[in-house]
C-alpha positions in Angstrom: 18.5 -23.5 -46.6 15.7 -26.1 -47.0 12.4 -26.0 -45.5 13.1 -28.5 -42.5 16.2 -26.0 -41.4 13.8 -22.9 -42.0 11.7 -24.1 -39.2 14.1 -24.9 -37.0 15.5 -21.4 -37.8 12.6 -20.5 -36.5 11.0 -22.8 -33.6 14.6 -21.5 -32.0 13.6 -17.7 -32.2 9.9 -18.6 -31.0 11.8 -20.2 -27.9 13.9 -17.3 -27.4 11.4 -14.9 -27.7 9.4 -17.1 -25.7 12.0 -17.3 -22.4 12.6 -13.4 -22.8 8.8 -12.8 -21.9 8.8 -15.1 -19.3 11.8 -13.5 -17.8 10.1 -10.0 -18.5 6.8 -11.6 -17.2 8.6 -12.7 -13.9 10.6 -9.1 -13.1 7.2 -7.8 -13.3 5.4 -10.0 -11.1 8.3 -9.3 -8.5 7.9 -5.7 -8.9 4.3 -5.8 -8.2 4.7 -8.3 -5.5 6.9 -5.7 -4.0 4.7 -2.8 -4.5 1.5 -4.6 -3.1 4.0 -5.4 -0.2 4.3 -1.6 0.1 1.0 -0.6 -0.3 -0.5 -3.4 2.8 2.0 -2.0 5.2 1.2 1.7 4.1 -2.5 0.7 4.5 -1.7 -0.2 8.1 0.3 2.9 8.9 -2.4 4.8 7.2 -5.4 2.8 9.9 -3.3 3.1 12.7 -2.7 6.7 12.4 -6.4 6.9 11.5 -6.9 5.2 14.7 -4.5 7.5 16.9 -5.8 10.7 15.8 -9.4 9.4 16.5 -8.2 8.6 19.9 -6.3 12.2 20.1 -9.7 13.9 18.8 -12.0 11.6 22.1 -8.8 13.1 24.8 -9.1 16.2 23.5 -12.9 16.5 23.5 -13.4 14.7 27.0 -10.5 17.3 28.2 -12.4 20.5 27.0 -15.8 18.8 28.0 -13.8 18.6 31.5 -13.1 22.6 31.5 -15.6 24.1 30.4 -17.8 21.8 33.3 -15.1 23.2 36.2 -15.6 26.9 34.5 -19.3 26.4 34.4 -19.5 25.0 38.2 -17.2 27.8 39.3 -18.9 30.3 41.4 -18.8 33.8 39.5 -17.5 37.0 41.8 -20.0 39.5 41.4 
């Protein structure tokens, strides 16, 4: 094997080796592109769960604000 075939030898790994990684590369910018996909719409179930229990929190809080104003304004029997 001369020198000229040597490097052919090897330019053709380098290539190889080369297109693996950017094969590798590209199943793990799918996977993450995936995962942040996953992550956004957890994010939004996570504020809009966020949001409903606030809102759960304000009904229930006016609602016992409401009672204990009709037990206060009751007349007591003595």
């Amino acid at each position: 094997m001369n020198g000229s075939e040597n490097y052919e030898e090897e330019a053709e790994n380098f290539v190889e080796e080369y297109d693996l990684l950017d094969k590798q590369l590209d199943s793990l910018d799918s996977a993450l592109t995936v995962l942040e996909e996953r992550r956004d719409h957890l994010h939004e179930e996570i504020k809009k769960l966020v949001e409903e229990a606030k809102e759960a929190r304000l009904e229930q809080e006016k609602e016992q604000g409401k009672a204990s104003e009709e037990s206060e304004s009751k007349p007591k029997d003595s």
